[in-house]
N, C-alpha and C positions, 0 to 999 in steps of 0.2 A: 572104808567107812565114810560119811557124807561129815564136810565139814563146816565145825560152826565156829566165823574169827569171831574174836569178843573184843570191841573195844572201849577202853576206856575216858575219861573222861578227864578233865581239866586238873593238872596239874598233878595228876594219879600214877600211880604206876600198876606196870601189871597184876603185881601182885595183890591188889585191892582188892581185884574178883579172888572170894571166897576161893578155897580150898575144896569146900563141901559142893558147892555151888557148880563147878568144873568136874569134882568125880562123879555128880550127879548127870550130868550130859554125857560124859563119858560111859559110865554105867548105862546108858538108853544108847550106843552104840554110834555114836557122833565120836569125830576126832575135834579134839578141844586145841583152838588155836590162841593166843594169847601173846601180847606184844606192851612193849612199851610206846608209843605215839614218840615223833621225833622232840626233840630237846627237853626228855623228860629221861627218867630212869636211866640207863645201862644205854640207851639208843643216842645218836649221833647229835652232840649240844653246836646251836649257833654260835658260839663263842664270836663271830666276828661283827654280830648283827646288836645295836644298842639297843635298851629292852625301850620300849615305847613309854609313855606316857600316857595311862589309860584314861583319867581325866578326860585328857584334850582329848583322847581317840573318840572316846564316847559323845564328849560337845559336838567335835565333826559329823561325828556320824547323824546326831540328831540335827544338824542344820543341813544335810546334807551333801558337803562336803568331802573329795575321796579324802582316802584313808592311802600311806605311805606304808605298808606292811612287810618283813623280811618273810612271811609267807604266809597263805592262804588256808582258809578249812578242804580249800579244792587238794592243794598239795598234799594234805594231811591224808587226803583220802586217795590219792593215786600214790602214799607211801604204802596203803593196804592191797591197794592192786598187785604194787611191787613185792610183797611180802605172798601174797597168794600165788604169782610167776614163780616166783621165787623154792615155793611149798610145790612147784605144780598142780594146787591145784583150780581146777578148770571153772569150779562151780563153790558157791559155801552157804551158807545160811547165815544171815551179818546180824551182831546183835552189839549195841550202843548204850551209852551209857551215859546221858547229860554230856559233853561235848561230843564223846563217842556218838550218842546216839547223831547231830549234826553231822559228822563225820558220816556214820550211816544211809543217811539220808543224800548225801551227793553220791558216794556208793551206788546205793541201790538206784537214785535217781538217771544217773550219766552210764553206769555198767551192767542195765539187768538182765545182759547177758550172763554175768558173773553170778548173778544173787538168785539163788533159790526159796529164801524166806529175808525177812526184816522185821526185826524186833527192836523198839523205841523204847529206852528205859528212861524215865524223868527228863526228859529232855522235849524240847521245841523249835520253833519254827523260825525263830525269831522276828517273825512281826511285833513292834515295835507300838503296837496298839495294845497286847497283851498288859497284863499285871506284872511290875517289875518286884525284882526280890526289895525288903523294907532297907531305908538306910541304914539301920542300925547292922543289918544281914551282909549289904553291901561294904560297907565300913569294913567290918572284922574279915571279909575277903580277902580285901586291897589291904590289907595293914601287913605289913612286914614284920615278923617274931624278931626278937632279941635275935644276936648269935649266942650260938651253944646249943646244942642238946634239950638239957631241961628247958630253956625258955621256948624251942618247937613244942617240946610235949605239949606243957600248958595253954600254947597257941591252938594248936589243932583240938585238943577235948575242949576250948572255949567254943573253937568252929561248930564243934561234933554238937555241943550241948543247944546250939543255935539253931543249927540247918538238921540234925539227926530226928529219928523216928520217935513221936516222943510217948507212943506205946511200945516200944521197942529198945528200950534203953540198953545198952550193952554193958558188960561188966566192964568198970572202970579197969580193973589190972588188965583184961584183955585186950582194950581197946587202948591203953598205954604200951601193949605188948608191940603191936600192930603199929602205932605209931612209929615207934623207936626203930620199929622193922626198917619200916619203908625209909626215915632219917640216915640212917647207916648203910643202905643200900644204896642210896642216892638221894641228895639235896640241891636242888637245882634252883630257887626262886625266880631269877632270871628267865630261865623257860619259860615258867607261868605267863609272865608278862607278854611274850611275845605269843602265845597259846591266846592267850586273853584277847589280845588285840587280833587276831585271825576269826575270833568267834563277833568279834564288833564291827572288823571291815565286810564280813559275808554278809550282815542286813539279814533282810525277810529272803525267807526260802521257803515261803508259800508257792509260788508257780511252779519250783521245784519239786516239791509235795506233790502237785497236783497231778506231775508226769508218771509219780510213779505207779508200775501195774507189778509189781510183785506182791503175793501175799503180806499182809503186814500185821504186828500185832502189838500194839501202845500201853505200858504200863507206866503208871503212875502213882503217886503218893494225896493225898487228899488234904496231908498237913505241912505240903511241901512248903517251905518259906523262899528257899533259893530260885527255885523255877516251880513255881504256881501249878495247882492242877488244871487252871486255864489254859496251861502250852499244850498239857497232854492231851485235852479236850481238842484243843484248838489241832493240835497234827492231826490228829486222829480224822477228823470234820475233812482236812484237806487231802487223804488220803483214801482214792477210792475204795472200798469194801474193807479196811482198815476195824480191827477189833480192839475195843477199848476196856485196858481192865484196870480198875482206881480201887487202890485200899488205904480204907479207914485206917490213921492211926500212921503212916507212914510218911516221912521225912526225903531228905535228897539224902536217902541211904541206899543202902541192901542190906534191912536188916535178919539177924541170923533165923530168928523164927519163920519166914515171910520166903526162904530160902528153898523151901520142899515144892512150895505152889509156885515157885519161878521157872523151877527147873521141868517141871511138870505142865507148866500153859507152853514154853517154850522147844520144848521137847516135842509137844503134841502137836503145835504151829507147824513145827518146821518138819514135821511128818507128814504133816498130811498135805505141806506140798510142793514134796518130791515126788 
């Protein structure tokens, strides 16, 4: 079966991609790959590297200044290469997800020997000219929950209630479920931060964009507040022959309803061209 890795995005683990969402690519006759991104989930923590200072990283980066990083979004993306060697296999159809999708995008940029299709989910270029998320969005990013349990939950549904879909509301108990899931499987903060600063030292990855010649296909949210439907626009613009699909009403999520027509653009993208 032709494979499609899925990866995720900032601070996430793999488990975030749906359930339904996987047995639906699966069902259309894809092998469904899926991973945790390094110093996140189950997958191997820098423990020996201090987590940065996002603040300054950011000041730097806007005066232009380098950036000191214990690793790269490049790294990030030749751990997917290592995982496809790994799987054997040869070829896949790469599909991103707001840092995933970044991740993606060097992927398919620097390997398209490897990439069959490229799919950009709410994610961007990082040009630095774009619309940045509001402070208020940024804030509750970089804030740190309490320790315990409960004070994650009610950190993340404050997140959820900010950055989420806000035609798309999801059931509170469900999305407290999912929560709890992902806190008990693994809690990493630390990660984040060093994730964080790998997505501020890489800059603008427009000329990057601009190399790639795999099929590509750019979904985004229109009520995005974390990353703007300006980035989606904006990849899309820098990516030759790149198809652009924006819906009403959608947030930095994947929400459940929104689920059928993902699996469905992405299915038929990545068919037609193999």
């Amino acid at each position: 079966d032709p494979a499609i890795v899925l990866i995720m995005g900032l601070a996430t683990q793999m488990i975030a991609w749906p359930e339904s969402f996987c047995e639906g690519l699966a069902s259309e006759g894809f092998r469904v790959v899926r991973f945790d991104n390094r110093d996140n989930g189950l997958s191997d923590k820098f423990h020996h590297a201090r987590p940065p200072n996002i603040p300054l990283a950011l000041l730097r980066a806007r005066m232009g200044l380098p950036l000191s990083v214990p690793y790269t979004l490049r790294d990030m993306a030749d751990d997917t290469l290592g995982l496809l060697d790994a799987l054997s296999i040869e070829q896949a159809h790469v599909v991103g997800v707001s840092m995933g999708g970044m991740i993606g995008q060097l992927v398919t940029a620097l390997y398209p020997q490897r990439v069959q299709s490229f799919t950009s989910i709410m994610s961007s270029s990082g040009d630095r000219k774009l619309p940045a998320a509001s402070a208020k969005v940024s804030a509750a990013m970089l804030r740190r929950p309490r320790l315990g349990e409960q004070a994650y939950i009610e950190h993340r549904l404050k997140v959820s209630e900010l950055i989420g879909s806000p035609a798309f509301r999801p059931h509170p108990e469900e999305l407290k479920e999912k929560i709890l899931r992902s806190f008990r499987r693994s809690y990493y903060p630390e990660g984040a931060l060093r994730q964080m600063a790998a997505i501020v030292e890489s800059g603008s990855r427009v000329k990057l964009l601009q190399s790639i010649c795999r099929p590509t296909l750019v979904i985004h949210g229109k009520h995005d507040l974390l990353v703007p439907v300006e980035a989606g626009i904006d990849t899309a613009r820098h990516i030759s022959g790149a198809r652009l699909k924006l819906f009403d009403g959608m947030g930095h999520d994947l929400p459940a309803p929104l689920l059928p027509r993902f699996t469905s653009l992405i299915s038929e993208h990545a068919s037609a061209a193999q």
